[in-house]
Structure formats: C-alpha cells, structure tokens
FIKOLZA-1660 file (N, C-alpha, C; in steps of 0.1 Angstrom, whole numbers, plus 5000, padded with zeros to 4 digits):
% residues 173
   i   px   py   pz ch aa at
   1 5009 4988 5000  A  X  N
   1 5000 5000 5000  A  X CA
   1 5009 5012 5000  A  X  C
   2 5006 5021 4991  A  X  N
   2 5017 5032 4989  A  X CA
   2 5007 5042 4996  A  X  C
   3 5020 5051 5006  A  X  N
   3 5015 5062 5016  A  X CA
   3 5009 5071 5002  A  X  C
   4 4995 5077 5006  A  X  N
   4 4992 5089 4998  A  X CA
   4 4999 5099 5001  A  X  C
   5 5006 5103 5009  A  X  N
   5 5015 5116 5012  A  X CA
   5 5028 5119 5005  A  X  C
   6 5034 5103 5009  A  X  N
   6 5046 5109 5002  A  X CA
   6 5051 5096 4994  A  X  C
   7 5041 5086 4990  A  X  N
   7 5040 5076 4975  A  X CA
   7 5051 5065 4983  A  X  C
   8 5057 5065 4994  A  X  N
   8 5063 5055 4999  A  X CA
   8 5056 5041 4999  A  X  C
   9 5065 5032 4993  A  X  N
   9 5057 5017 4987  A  X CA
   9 5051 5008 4998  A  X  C
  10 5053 5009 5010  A  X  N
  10 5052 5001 5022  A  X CA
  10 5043 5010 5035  A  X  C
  11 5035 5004 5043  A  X  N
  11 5028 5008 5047  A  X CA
  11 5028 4998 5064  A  X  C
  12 5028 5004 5073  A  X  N
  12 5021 4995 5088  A  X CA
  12 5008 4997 5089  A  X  C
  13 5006 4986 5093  A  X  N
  13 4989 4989 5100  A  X CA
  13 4986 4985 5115  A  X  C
  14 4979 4998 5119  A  X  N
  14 4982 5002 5132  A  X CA
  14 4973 4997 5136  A  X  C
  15 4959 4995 5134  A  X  N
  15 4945 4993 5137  A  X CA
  15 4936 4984 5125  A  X  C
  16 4933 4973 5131  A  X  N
  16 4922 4970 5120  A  X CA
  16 4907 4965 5124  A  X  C
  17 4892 4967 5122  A  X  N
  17 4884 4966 5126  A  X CA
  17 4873 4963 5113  A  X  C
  18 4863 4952 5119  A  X  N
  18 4851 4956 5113  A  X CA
  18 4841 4964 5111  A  X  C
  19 4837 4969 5097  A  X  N
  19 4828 4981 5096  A  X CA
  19 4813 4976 5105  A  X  C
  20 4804 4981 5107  A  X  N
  20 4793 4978 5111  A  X CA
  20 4787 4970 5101  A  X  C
  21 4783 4966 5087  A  X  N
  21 4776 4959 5085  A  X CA
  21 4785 4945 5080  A  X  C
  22 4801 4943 5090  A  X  N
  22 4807 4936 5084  A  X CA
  22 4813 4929 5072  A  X  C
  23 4807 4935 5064  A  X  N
  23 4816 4934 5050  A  X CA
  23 4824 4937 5047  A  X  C
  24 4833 4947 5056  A  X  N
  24 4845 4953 5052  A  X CA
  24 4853 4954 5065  A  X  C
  25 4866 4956 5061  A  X  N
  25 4879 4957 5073  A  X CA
  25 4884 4972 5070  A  X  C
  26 4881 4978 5081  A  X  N
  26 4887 4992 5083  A  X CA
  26 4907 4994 5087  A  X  C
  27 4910 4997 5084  A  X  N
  27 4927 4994 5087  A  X CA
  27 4930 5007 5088  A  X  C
  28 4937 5012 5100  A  X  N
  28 4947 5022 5101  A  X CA
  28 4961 5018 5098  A  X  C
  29 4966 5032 5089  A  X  N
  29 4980 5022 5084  A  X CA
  29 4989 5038 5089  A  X  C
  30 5003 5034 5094  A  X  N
  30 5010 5044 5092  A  X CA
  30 5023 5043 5082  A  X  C
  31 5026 5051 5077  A  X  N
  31 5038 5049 5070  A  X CA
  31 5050 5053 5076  A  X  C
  32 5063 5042 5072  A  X  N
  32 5072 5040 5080  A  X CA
  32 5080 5051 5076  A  X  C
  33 5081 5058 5062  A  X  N
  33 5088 5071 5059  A  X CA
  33 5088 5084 5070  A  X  C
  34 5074 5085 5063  A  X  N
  34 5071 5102 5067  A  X CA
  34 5064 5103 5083  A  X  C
  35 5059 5086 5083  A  X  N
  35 5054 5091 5098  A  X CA
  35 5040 5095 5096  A  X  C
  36 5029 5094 5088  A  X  N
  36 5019 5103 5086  A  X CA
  36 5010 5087 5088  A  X  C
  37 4995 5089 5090  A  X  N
  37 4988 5079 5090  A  X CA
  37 4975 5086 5081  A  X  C
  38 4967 5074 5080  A  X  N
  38 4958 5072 5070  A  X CA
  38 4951 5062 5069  A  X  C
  39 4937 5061 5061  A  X  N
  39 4927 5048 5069  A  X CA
  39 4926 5039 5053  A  X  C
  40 4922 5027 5052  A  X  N
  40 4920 5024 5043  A  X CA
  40 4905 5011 5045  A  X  C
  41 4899 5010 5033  A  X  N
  41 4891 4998 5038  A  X CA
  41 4890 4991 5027  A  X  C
  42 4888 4973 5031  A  X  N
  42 4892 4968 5019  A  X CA
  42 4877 4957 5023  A  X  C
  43 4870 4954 5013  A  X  N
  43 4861 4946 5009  A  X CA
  43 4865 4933 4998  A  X  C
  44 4861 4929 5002  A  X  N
  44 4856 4915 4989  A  X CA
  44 4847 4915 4977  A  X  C
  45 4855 4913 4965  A  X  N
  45 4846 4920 4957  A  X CA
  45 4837 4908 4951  A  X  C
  46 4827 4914 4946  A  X  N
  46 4814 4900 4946  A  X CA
  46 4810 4907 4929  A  X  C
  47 4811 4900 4922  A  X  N
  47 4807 4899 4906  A  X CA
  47 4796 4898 4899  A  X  C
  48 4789 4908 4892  A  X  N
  48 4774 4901 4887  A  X CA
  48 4777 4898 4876  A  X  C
  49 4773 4887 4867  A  X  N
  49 4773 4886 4852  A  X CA
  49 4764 4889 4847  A  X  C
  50 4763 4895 4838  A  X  N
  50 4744 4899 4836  A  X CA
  50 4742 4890 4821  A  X  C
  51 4734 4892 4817  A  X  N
  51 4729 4881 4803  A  X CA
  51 4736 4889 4795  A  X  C
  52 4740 4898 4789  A  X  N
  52 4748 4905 4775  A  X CA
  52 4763 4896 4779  A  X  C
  53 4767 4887 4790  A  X  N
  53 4785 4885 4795  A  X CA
  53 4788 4898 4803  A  X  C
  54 4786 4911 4801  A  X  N
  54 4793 4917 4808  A  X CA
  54 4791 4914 4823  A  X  C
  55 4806 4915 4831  A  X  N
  55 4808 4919 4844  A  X CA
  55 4807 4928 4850  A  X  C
  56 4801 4926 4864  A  X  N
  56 4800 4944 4872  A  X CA
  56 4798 4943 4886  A  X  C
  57 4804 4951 4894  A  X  N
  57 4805 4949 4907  A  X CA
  57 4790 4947 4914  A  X  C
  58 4786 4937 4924  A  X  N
  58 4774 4938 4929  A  X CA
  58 4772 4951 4935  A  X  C
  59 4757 4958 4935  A  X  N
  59 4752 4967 4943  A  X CA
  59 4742 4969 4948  A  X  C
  60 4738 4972 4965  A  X  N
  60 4730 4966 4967  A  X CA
  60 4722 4981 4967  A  X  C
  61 4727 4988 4960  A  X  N
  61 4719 5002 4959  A  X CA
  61 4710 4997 4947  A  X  C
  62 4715 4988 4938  A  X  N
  62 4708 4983 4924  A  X CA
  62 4696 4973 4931  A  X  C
  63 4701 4968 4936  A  X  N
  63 4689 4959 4942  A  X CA
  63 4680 4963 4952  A  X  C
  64 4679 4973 4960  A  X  N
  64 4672 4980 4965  A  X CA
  64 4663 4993 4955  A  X  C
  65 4670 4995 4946  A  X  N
  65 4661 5002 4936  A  X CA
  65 4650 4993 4924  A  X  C
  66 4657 4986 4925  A  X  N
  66 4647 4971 4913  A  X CA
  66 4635 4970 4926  A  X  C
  67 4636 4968 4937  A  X  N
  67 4628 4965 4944  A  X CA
  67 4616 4977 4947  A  X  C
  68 4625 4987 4945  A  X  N
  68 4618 4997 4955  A  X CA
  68 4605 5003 4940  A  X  C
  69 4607 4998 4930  A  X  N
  69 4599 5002 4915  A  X CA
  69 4588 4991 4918  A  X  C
  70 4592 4975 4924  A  X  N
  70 4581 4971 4925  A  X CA
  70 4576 4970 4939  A  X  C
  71 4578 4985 4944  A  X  N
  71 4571 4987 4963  A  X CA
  71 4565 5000 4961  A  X  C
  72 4561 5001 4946  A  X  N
  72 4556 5018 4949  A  X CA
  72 4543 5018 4946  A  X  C
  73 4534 5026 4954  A  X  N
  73 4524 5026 4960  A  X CA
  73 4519 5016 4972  A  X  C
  74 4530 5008 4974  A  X  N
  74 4523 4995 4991  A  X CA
  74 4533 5003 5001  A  X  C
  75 4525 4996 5010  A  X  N
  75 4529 5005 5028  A  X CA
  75 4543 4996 5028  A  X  C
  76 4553 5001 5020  A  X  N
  76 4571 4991 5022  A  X CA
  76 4579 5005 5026  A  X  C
  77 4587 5006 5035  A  X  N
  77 4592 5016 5041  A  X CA
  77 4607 5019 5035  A  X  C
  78 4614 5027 5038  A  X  N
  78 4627 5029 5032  A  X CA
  78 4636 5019 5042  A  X  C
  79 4632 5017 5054  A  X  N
  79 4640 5011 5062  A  X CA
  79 4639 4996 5060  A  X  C
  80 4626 4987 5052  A  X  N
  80 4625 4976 5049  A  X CA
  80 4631 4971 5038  A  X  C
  81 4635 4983 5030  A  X  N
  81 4639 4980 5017  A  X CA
  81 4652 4980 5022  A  X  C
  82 4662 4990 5029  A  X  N
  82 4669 4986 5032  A  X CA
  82 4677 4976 5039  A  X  C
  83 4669 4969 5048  A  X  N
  83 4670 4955 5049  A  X CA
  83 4671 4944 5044  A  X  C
  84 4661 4943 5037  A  X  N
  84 4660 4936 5022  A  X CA
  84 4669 4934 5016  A  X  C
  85 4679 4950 5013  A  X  N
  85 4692 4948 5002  A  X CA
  85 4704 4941 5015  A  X  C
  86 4700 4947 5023  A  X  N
  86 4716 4937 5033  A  X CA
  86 4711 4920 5031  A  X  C
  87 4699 4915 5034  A  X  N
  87 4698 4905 5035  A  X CA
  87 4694 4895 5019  A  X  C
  88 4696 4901 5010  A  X  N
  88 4701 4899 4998  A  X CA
  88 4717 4900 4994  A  X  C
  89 4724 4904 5001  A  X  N
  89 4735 4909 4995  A  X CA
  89 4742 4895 5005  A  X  C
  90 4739 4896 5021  A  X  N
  90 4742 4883 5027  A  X CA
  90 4743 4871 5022  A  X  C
  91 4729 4869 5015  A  X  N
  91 4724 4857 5013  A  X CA
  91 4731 4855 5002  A  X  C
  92 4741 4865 4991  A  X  N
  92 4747 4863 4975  A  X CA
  92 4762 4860 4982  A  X  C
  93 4766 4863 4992  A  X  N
  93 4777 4864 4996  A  X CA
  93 4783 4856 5004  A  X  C
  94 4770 4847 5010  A  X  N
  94 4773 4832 5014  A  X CA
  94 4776 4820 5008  A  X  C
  95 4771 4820 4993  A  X  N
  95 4774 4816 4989  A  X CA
  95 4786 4811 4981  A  X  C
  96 4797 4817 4988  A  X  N
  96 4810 4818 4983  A  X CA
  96 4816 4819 4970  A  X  C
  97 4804 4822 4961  A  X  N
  97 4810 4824 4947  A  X CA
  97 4816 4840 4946  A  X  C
  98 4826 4843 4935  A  X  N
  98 4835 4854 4934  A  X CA
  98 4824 4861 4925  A  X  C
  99 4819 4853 4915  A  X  N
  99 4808 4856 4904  A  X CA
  99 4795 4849 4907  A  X  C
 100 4780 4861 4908  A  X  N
 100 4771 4853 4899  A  X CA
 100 4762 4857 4891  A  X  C
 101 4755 4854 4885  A  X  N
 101 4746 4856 4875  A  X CA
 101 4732 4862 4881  A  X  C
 102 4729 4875 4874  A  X  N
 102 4714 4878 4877  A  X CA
 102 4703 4874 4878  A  X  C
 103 4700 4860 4872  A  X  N
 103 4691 4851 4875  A  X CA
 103 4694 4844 4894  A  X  C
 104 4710 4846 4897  A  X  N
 104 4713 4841 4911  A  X CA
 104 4705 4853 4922  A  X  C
 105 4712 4863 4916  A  X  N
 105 4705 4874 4924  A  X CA
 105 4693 4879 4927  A  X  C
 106 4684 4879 4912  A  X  N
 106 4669 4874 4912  A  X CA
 106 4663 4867 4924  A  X  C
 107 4667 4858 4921  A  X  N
 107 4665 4843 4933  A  X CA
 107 4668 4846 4949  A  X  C
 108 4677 4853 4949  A  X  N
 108 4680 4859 4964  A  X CA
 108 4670 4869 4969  A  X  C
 109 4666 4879 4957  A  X  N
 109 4657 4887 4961  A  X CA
 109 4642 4880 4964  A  X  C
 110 4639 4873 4957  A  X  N
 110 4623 4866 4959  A  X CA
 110 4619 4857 4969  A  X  C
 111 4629 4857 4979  A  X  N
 111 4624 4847 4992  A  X CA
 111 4619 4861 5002  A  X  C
 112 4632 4873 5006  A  X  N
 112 4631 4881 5013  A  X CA
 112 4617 4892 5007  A  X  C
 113 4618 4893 4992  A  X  N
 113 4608 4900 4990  A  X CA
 113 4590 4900 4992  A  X  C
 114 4591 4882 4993  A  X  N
 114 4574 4874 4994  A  X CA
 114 4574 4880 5007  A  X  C
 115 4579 4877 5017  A  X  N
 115 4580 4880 5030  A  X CA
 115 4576 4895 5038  A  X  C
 116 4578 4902 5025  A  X  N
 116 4578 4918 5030  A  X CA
 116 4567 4919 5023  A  X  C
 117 4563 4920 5008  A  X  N
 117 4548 4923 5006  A  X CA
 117 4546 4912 4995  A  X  C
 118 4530 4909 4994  A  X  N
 118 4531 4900 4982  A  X CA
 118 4530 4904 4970  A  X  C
 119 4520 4918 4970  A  X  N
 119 4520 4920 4960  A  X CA
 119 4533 4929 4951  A  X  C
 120 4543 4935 4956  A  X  N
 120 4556 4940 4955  A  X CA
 120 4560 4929 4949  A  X  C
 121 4560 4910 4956  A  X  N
 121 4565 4901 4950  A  X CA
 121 4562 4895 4938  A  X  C
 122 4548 4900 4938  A  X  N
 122 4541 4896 4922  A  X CA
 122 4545 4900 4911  A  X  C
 123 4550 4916 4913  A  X  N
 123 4548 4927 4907  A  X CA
 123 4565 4920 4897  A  X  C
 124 4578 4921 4908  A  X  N
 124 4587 4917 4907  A  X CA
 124 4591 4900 4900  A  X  C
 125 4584 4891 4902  A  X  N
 125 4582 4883 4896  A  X CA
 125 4576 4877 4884  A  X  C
 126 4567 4888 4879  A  X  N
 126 4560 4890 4871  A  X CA
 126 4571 4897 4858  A  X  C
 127 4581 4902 4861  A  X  N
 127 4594 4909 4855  A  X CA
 127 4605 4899 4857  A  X  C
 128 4607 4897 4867  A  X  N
 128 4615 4885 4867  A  X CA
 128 4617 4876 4858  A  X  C
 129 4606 4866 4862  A  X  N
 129 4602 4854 4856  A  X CA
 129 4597 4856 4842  A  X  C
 130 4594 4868 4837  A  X  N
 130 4592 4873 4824  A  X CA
 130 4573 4866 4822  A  X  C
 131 4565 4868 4831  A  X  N
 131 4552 4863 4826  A  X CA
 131 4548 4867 4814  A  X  C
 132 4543 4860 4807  A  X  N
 132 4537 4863 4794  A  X CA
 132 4524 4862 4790  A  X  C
 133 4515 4858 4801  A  X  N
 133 4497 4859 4801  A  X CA
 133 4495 4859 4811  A  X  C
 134 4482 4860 4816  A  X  N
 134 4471 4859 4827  A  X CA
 134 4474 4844 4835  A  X  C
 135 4473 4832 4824  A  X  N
 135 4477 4821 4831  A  X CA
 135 4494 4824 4841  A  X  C
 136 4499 4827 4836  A  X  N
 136 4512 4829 4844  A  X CA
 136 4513 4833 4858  A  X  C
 137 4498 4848 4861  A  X  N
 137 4500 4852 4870  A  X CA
 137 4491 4844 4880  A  X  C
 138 4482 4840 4878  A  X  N
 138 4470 4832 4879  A  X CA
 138 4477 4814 4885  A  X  C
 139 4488 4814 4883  A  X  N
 139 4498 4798 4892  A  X CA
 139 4506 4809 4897  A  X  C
 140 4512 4820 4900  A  X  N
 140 4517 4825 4907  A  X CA
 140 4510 4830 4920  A  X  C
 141 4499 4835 4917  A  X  N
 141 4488 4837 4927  A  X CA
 141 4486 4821 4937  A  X  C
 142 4481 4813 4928  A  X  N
 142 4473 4799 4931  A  X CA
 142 4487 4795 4944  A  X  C
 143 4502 4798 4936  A  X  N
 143 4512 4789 4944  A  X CA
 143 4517 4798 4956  A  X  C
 144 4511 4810 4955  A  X  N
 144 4512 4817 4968  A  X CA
 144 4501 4813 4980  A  X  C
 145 4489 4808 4975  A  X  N
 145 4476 4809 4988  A  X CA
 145 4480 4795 4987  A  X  C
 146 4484 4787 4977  A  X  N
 146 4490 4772 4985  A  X CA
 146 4501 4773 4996  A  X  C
 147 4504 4781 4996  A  X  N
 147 4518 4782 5005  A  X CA
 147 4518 4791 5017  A  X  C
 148 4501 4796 5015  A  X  N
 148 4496 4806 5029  A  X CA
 148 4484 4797 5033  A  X  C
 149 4478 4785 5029  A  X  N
 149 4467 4782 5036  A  X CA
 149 4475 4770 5042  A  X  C
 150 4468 4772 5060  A  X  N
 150 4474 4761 5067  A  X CA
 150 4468 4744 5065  A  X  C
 151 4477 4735 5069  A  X  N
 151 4477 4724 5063  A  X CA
 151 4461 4714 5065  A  X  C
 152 4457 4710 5057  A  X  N
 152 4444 4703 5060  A  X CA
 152 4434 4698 5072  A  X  C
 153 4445 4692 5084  A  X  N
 153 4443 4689 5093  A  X CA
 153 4439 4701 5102  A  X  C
 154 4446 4715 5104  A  X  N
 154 4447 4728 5110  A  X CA
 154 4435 4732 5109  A  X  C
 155 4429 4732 5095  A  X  N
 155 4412 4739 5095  A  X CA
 155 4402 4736 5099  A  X  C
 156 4397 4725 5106  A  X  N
 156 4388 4725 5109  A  X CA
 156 4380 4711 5101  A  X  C
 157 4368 4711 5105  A  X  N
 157 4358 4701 5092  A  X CA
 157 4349 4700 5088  A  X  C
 158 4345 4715 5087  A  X  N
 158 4338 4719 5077  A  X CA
 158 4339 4718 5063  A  X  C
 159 4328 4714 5054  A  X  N
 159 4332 4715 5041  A  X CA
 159 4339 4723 5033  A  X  C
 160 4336 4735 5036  A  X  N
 160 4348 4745 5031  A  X CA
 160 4360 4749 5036  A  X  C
 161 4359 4739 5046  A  X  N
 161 4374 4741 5054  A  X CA
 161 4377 4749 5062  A  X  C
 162 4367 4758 5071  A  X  N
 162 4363 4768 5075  A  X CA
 162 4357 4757 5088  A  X  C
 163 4361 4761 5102  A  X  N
 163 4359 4754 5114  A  X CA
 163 4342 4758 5117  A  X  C
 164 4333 4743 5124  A  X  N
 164 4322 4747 5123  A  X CA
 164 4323 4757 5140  A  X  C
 165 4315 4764 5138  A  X  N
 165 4311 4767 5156  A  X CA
 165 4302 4759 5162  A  X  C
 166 4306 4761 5175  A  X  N
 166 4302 4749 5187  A  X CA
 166 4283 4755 5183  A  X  C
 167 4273 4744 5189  A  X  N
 167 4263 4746 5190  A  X CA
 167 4260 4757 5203  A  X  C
 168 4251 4767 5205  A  X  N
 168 4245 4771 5216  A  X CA
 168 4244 4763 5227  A  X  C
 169 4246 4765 5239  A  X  N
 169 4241 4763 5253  A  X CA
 169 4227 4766 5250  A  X  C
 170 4219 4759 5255  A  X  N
 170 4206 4761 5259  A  X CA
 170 4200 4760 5278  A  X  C
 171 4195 4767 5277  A  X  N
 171 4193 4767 5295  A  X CA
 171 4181 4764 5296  A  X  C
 172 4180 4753 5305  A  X  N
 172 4164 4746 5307  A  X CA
 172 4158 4754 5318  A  X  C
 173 4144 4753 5321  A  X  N
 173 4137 4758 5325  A  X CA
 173 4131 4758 5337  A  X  C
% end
C-alpha cells in the first residue's frame, strides 16, 4: 500500500476493525517514511454477470432500487427495503461464489421480498420470471395461497374448510 503523502511503497497497519455491517475491514496504516497515518478499507469483491456477459460489481443500491419500483404505492418503508438489500447481498455472499449471475441474484431477492409484501413480490416476479399471460400470474397467485393456507388437518371440518362453531348452550327451565 503506497503512503498517499509521500507515495512511499510500504505501509504498517496500526488498527484493523470491522465496519458495522461487516463486509469490510477498516485498517489504520502508518507509514514508515514520513510518519503520517491514514485509513483504508478493503472489501471482497462480489461479481454480477448479467445476460449481455458483461461483468459488474454487485450493488446493493441496484437491488434495493429494482425493488423499491416494485414497492411503489404499498405500505414498504425505506427502512425495509433497506434490509431487504443487506439480507440479499448476505444471502449472494454466502454463497461463496466470486461471480454470479442475475438470475442468482433474482432468486435471492424473491424469498426476502414474498415476505415483505406479496404484492411487491408479484409485481417483481412477474418481471422476473418474464410472465407472458394471465395464466402465468393466475399459478403464481394459486402457488402463493397454497403456500399461505394452513395444512388440512389445522382447519377444521367443515366443508369448506372453515371450522364449524360449537352449538348454543341452551338453558332449561
């Protein structure tokens, strides 16, 4: 690491810490020349490939804006979306790959995003997944209320699945 002061090729590091959202290492370095100190921080760089081949650094300002296009007009807060992008950017970066593909990233966004609103998730999947009719959204809908109605046994046994209510008490005379 060359001192920015006075371009000397070597550098100490005095201090090193993690940033708050731990992705990165904060380093105090001084230089053994001049004596002058200075901070540096160094991250891991994480790769998107997009469909044209080109490469480009991940950002989770990009994926919090894809999202935030399909959160406009629902009650999604700036602080949810924010979340959102950390816990997408986590979930791309557990994965230990150096590179991945936007369909990877896609995929990371649509667990965290059902969760936060559905229709935000329709909206974004419907782009995603590139729907192309009514049928499309219509098993997207169907495979969401299969995956929110509780299991058979849970409802009850009524015919519509809807619990009956108890009969009235009657009080004799």
């Amino acid at each position: 690491m060359h001192c920015p002061f006075c371009r000397h090729p070597d550098s100490r590091v005095v201090d090193s810490r993690t940033t708050d959202d731990g992705c990165s290492i904060r380093r105090r370095r001084q230089c053994p020349d001049c004596s002058r100190r200075f901070t540096t921080v160094e991250t891991a760089s994480l790769m998107v490939i997009k469909r044209s081949g080109v490469t480009e650094p991940f950002s989770r300002d990009k994926v919090i804006s894809g999202v935030r296009k399909a959160c406009q007009g629902r009650p999604v807060t700036e602080d949810a979306l924010a979340k959102l992008g950390q816990q997408v950017e986590e979930a791309v970066r557990a994965t230990g790959s150096a590179e991945l593909s936007t369909h990877d990233v896609g995929l990371a966004i649509l667990g965290p995003l059902q969760k936060l609103d559905l229709v935000a998730y329709l909206r974004f999947a419907s782009v995603y997944r590139a729907f192309d009719s009514l049928e499309d959204f219509e098993a997207a809908v169907a495979e969401l209320r299969d995956q929110q109605r509780p299991p058979a046994h849970d409802r009850g046994s009524g015919a519509d699945g809807a619990a009956e209510a108890p009969a009235p008490a009657v009080a004799a005379d």
